[in-house]
Rosetta silent file (secondary structure, phi, psi, omega in degrees, C-alpha in Angstrom):
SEQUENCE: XXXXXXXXXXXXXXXXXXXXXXXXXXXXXXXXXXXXXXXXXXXXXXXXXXXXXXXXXXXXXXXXXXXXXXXXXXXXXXXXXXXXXXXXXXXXXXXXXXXXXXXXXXXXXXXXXXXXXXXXXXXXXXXXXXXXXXXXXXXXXXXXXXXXXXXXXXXXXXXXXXXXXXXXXXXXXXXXXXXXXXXXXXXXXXXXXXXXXXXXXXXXXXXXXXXXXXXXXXXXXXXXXXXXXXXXXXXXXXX
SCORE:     score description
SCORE:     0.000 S_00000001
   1 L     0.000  113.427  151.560  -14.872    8.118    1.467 S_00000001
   2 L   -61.582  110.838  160.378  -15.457    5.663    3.935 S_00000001
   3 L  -143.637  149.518 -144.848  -13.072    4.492    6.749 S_00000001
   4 L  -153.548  128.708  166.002  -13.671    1.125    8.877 S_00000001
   5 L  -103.613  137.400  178.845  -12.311   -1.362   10.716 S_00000001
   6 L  -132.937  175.060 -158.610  -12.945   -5.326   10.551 S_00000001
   7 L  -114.200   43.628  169.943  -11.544   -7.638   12.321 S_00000001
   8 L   179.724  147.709 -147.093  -10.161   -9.940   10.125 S_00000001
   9 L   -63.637  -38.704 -132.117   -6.897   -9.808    7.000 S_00000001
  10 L  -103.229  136.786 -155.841   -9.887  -11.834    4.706 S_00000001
  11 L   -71.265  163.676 -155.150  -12.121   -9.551    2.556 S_00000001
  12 L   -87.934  162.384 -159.356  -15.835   -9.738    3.772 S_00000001
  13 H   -87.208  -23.400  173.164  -18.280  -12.194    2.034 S_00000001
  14 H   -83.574  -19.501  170.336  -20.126   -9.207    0.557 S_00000001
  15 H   -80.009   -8.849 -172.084  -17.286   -7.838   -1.221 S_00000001
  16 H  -104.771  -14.900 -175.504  -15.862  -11.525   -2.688 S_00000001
  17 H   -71.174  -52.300 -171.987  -20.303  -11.890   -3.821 S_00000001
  18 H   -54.972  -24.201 -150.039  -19.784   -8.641   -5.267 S_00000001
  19 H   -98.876  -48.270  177.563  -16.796   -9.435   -7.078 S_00000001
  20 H   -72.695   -7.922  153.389  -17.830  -12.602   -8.569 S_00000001
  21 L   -99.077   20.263  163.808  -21.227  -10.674  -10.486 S_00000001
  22 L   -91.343  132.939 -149.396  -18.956   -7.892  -11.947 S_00000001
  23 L  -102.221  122.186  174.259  -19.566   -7.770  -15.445 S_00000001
  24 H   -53.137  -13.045  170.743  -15.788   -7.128  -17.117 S_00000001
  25 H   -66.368  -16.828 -167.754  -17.235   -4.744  -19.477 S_00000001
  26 H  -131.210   34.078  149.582  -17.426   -2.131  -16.337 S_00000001
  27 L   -52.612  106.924 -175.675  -14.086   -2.874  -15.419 S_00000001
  28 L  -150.393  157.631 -175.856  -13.139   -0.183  -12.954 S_00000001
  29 L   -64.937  125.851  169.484  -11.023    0.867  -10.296 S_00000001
  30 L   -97.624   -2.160  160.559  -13.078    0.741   -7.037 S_00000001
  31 E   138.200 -174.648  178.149  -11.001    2.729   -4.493 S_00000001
  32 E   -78.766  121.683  152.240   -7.796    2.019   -2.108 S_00000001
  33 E   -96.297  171.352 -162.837   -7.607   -0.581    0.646 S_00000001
  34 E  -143.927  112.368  145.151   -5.562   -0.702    3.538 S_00000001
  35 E  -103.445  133.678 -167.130   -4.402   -3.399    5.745 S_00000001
  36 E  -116.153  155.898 -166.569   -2.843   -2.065    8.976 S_00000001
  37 E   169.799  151.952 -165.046   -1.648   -4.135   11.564 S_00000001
  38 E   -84.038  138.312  155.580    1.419   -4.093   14.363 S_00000001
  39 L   -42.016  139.855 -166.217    5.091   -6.169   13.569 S_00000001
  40 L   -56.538  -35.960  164.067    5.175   -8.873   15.085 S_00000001
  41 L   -49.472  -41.287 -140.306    8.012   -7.446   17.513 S_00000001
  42 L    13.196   89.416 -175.627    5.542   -4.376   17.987 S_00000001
  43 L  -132.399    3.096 -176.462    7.725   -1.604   17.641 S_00000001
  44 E  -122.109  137.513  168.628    6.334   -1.073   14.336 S_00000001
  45 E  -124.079  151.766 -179.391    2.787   -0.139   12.921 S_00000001
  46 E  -137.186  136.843 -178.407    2.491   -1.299    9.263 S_00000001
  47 E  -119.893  134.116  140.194   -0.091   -0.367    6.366 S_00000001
  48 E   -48.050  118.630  157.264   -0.608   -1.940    3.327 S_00000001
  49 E   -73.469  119.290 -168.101   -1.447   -0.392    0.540 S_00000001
  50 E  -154.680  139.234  162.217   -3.686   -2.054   -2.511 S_00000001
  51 E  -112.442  166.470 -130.035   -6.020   -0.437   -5.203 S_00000001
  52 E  -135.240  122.037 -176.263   -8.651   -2.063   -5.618 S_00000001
  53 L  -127.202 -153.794  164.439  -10.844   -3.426   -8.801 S_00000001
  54 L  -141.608    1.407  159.535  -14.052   -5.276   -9.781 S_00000001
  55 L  -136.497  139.824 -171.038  -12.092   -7.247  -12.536 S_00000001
  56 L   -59.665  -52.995 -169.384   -9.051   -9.698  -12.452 S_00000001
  57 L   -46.198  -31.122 -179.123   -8.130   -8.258  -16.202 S_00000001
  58 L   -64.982  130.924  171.004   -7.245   -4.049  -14.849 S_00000001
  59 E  -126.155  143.893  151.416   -3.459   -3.599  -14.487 S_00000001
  60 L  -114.961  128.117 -172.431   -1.971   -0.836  -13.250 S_00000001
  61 L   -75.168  -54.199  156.799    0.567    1.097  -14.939 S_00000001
  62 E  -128.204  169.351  178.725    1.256    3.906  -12.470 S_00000001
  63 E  -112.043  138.445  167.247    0.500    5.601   -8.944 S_00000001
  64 E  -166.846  156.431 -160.537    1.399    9.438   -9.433 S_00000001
  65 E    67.662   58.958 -164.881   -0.163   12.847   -7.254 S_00000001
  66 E   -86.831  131.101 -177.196    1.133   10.888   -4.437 S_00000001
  67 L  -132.886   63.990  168.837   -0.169   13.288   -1.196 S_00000001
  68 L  -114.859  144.542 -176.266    0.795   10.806    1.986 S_00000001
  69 E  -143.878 -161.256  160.140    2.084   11.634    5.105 S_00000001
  70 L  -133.030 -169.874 -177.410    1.807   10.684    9.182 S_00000001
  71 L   -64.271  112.301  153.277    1.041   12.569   12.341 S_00000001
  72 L    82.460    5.915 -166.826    3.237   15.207   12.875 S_00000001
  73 L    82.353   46.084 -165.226    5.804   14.419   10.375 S_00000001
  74 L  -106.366  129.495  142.135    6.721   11.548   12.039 S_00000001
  75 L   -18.632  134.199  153.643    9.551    9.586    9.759 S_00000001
  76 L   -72.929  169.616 -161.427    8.882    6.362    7.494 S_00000001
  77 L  -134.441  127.010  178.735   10.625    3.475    8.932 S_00000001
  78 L  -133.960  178.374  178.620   12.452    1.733    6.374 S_00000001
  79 L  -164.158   77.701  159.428   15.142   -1.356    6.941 S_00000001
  80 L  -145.617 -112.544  157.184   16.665   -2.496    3.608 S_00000001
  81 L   -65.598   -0.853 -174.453   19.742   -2.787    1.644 S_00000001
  82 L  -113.100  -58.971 -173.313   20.851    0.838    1.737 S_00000001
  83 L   -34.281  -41.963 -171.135   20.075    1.142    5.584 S_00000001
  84 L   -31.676  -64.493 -163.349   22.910   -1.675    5.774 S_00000001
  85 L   -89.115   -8.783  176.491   25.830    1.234    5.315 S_00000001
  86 L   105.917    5.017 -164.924   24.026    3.588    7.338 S_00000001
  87 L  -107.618  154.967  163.533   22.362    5.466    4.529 S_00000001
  88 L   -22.741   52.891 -178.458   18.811    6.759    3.710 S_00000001
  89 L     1.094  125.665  174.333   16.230    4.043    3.290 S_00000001
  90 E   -87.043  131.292  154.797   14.980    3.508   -1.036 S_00000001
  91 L   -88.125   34.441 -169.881   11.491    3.845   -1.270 S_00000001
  92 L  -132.976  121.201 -176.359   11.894    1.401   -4.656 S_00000001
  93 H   -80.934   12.403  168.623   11.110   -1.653   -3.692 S_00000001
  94 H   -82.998    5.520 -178.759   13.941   -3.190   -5.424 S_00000001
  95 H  -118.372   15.831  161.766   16.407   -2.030   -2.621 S_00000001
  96 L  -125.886  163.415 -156.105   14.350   -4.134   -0.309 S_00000001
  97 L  -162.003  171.733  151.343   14.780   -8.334    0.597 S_00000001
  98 L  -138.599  115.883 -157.596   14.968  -10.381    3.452 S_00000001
  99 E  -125.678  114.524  163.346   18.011  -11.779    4.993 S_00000001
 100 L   -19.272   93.176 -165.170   17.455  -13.158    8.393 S_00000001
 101 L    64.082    3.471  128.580   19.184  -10.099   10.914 S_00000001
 102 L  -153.411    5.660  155.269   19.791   -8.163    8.662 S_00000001
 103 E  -140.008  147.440 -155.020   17.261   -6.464    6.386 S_00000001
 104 L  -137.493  105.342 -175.768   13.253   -7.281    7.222 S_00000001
 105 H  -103.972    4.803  130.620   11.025   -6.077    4.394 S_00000001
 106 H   -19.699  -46.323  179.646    8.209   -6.849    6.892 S_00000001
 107 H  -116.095   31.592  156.914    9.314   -3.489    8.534 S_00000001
 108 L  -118.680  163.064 -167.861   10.241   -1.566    5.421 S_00000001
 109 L  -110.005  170.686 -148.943    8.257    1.055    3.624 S_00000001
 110 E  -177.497  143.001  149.333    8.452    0.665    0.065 S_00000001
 111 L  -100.934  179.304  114.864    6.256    1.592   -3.062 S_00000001
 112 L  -127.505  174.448 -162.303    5.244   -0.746   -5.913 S_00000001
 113 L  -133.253   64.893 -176.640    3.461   -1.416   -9.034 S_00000001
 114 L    62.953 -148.092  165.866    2.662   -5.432   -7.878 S_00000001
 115 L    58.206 -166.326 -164.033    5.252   -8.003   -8.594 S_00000001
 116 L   -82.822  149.625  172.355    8.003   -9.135   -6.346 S_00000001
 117 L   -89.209  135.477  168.056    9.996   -7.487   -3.343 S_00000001
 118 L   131.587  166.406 -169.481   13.518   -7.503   -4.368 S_00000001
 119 L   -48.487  -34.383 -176.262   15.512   -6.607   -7.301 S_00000001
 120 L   -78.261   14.202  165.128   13.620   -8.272  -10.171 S_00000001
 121 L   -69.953  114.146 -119.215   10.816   -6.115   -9.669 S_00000001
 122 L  -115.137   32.723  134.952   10.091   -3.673  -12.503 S_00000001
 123 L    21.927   39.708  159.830    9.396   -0.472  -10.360 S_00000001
 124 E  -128.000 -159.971 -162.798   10.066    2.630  -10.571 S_00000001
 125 E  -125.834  135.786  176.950    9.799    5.823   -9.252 S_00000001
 126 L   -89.559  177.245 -151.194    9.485    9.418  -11.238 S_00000001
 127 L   -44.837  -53.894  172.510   11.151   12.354  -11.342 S_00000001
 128 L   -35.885  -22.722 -167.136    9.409   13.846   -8.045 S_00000001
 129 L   -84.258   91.531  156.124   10.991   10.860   -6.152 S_00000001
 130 L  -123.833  128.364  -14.136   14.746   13.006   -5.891 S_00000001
 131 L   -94.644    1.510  163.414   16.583   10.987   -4.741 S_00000001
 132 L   126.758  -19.066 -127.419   14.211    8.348   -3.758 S_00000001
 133 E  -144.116  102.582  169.371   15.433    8.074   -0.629 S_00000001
 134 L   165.009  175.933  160.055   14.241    9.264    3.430 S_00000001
 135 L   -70.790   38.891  176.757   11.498    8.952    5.516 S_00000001
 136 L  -136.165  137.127  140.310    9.054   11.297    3.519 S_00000001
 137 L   -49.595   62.677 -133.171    7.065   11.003    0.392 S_00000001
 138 L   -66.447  133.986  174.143    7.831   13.989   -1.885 S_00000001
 139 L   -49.216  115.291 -173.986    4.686   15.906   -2.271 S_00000001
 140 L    93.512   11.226  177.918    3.095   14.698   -5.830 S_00000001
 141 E   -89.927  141.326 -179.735    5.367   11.496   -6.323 S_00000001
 142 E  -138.416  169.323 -166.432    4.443    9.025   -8.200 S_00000001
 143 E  -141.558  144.009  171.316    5.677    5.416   -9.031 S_00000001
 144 E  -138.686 -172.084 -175.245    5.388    3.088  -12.157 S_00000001
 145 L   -90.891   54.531  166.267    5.707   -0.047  -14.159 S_00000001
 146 L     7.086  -38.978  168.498    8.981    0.093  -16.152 S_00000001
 147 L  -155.077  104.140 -176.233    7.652   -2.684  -18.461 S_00000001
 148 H   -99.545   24.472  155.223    4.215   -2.897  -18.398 S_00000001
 149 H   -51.825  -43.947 -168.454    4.318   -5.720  -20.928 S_00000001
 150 H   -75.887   15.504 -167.302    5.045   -7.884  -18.209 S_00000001
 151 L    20.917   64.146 -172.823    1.392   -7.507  -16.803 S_00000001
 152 L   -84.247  -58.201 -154.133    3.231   -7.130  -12.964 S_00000001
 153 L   -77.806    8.083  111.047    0.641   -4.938  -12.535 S_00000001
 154 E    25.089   92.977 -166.295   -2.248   -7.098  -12.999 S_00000001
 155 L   -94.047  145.922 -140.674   -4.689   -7.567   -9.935 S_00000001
 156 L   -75.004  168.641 -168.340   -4.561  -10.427   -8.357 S_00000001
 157 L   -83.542  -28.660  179.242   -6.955  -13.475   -9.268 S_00000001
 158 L  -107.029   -4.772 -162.600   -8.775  -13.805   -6.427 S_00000001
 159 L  -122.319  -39.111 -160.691   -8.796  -10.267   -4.732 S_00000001
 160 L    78.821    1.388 -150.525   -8.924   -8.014   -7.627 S_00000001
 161 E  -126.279  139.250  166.603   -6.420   -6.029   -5.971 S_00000001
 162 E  -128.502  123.265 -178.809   -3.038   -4.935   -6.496 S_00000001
 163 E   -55.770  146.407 -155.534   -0.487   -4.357   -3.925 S_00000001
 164 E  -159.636   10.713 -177.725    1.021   -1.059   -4.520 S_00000001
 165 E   155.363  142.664 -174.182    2.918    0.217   -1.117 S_00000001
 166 E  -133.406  143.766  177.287    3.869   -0.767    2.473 S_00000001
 167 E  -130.913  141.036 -168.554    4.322    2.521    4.870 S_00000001
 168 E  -135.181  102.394  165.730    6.149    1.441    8.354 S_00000001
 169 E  -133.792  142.650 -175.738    6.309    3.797   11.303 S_00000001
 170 E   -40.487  163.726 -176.319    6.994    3.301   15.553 S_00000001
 171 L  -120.330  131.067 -157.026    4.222    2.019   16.914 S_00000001
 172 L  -153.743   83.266  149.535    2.823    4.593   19.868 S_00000001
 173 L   -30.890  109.971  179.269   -0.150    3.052   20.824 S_00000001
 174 L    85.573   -1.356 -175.861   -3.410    5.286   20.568 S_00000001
 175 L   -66.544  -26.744  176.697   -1.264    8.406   19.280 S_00000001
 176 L   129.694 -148.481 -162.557   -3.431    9.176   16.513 S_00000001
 177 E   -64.680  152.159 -169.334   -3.134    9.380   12.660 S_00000001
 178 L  -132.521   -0.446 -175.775   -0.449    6.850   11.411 S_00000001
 179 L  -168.539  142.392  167.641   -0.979    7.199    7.880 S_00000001
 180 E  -153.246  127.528 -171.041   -2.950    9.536    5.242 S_00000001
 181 E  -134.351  141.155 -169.616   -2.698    8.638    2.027 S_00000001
 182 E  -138.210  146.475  161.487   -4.399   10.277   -1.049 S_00000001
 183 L  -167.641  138.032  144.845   -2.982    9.170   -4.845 S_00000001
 184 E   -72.070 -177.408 -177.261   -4.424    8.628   -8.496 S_00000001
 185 E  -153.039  158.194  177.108   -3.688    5.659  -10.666 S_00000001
 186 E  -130.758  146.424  179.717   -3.658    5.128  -14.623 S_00000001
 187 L  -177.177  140.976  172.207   -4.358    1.278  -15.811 S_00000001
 188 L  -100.627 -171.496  171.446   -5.619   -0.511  -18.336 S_00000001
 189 L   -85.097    8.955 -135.882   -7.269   -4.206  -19.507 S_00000001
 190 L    96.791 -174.807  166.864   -3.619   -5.163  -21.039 S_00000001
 191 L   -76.716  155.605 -149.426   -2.392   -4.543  -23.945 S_00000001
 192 L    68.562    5.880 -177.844   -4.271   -2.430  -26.642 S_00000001
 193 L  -116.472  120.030 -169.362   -6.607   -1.650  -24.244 S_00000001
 194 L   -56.695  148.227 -165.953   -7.700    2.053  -23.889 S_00000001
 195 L   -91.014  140.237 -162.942   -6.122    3.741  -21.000 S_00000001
 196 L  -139.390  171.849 -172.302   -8.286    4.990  -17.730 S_00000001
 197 E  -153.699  160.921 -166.512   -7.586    6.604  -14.248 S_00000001
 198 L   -63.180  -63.718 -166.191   -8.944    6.569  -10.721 S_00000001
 199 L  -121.515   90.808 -164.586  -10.083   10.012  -10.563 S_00000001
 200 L    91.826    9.347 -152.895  -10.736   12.992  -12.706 S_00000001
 201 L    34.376   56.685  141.837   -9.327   11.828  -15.756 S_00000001
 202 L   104.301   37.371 -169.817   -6.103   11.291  -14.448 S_00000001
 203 L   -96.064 -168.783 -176.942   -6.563   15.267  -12.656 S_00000001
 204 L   -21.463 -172.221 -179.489   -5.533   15.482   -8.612 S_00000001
 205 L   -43.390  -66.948 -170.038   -5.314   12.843   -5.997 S_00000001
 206 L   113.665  172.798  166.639   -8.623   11.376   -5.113 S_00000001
 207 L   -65.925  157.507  153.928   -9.804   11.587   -1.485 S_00000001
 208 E   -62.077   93.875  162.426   -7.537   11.570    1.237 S_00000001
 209 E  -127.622  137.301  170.208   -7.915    8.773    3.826 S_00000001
 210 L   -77.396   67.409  168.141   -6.812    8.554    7.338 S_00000001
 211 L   -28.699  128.318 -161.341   -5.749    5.863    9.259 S_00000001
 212 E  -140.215  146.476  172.897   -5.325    6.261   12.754 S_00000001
 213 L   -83.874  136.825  168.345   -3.763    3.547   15.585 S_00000001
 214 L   -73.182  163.963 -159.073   -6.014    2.395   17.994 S_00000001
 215 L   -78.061  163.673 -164.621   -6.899    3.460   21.364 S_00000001
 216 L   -69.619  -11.579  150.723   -4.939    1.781   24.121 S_00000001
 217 L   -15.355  -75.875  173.930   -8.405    0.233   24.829 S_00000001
 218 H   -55.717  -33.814  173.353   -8.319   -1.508   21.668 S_00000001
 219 H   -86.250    5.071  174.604   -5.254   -2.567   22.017 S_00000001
 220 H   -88.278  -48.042  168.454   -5.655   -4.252   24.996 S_00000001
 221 H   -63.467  -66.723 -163.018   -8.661   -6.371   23.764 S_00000001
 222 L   -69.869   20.924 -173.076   -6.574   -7.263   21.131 S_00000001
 223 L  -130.402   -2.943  169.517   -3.612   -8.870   23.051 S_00000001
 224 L   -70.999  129.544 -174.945   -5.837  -11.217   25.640 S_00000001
 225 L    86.871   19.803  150.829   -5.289  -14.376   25.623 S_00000001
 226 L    77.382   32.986  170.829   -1.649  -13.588   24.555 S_00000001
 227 L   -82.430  104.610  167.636   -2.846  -13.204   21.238 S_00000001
 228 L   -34.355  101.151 -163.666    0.321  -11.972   18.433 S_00000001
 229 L   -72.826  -17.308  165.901   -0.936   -8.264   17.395 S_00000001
 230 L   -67.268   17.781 -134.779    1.053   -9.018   14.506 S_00000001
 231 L  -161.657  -49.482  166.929   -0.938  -11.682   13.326 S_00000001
 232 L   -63.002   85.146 -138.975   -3.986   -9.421   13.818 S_00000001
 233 L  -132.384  135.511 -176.652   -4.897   -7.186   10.556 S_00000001
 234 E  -103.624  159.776 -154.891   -7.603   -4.894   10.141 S_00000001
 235 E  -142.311  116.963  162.119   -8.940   -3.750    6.555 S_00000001
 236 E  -125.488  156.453  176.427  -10.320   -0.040    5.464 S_00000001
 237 E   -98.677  151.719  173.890  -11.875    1.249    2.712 S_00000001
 238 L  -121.098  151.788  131.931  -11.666    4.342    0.114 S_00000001
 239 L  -177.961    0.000    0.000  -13.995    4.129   -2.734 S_00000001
């Protein structure tokens, strides 16, 4: 397990070289990636979530021995259609949208299995997720494709990658860990296509990796010349 910061959202020239000589017969999951980066407000720190492949053809069917958490037990931040009434933020990303002032799914945490934010996305979450709803993961939660006919889960054409989870928490410059996220995944080539997992044959988690906010140091470099920290997004690796 590796974890590293670059300085820019767009994957590195050795990783898109790499990607373009992977022979599809040795289609395999290559670990988690993470882009982290402040809201544009920055009152927020926000990570992306994406696993990560060496062929456009791997879909993933589910995330499940979900073990993520933050520093100290520090709350998920979420801001979507349930928050509206005053209620628990859905970690199903079908209870999140964006309506100008008054829900931001920029600043909501959320899981998915690719596809769209917003209701037609075909989501969901498994039994561990009861009720789906607070600023915690439940230890061992997992999330899936509802109809994995619909190849949502599919990694993207140019990336290899599939988005798979946004985590949102205050932003405390330099406070420490802001995210640790461990999960497996099960996914195939499509349909008819024998079924495979991240780690262990579909056994525990995988490593653990820890994301941490940068020192106020860093953050300081990164706002001269009145430069939008939100705008600024750094990329780590698992594999």
């Amino acid at each position: 397990m590796n974890d590293f910061f670059a300085t820019s959202r767009s994957m590195s020239a050795a990783l898109l070289t790499a990607a373009v000589v992977a022979t599809p017969a040795a289609a395999e999951f290559t670990g988690w990636m993470f882009d982290h980066y402040a809201s544009s407000d920055q009152e927020f720190f926000v990570v992306d979530v994406y696993a990560q492949f060496d062929d456009q053809m791997d879909t993933v069917l589910s995330v499940f021995n979900a073990q993520i958490g933050t520093a100290a037990g520090m709350a998920f931040h979420h801001d979507d259609f349930r928050t509206l009434s005053g209620l628990p933020g859905a970690w199903n990303v079908k209870d999140s949208g964006d309506i100008p002032g008054v829900v931001d799914s920029s600043i909501d945490s959320f899981v998915m299995i690719g596809g769209p934010i917003g209701g037609i996305n075909t989501t969901a979450l498994d039994d561990q997720f009861v009720p789906g709803t607070g600023g915690a993961v439940p230890e061992n939660a997992g999330w899936f494709n509802a109809n994995p006919s619909n190849l949502q889960g599919r990694a993207e054409e140019w990336t290899w990658r599939l988005w798979v989870g946004r985590f949102v928490r205050d932003l405390v410059w330099g406070d420490g860990l802001i995210l640790s996220f461990g999960a497996n995944l099960s996914y195939d080539q499509g349909p008819g296509t024998s079924l495979q997992y991240g780690w262990d044959g579909g056994k525990g988690s995988g490593p653990i990796t820890n994301i941490y906010i940068p020192a106020p140091s860093v953050a300081a470099v990164l706002l001269i010349g009145g430069a939008v920290v939100g705008r600024r997004r750094s990329r780590t690796a698992c594999g």
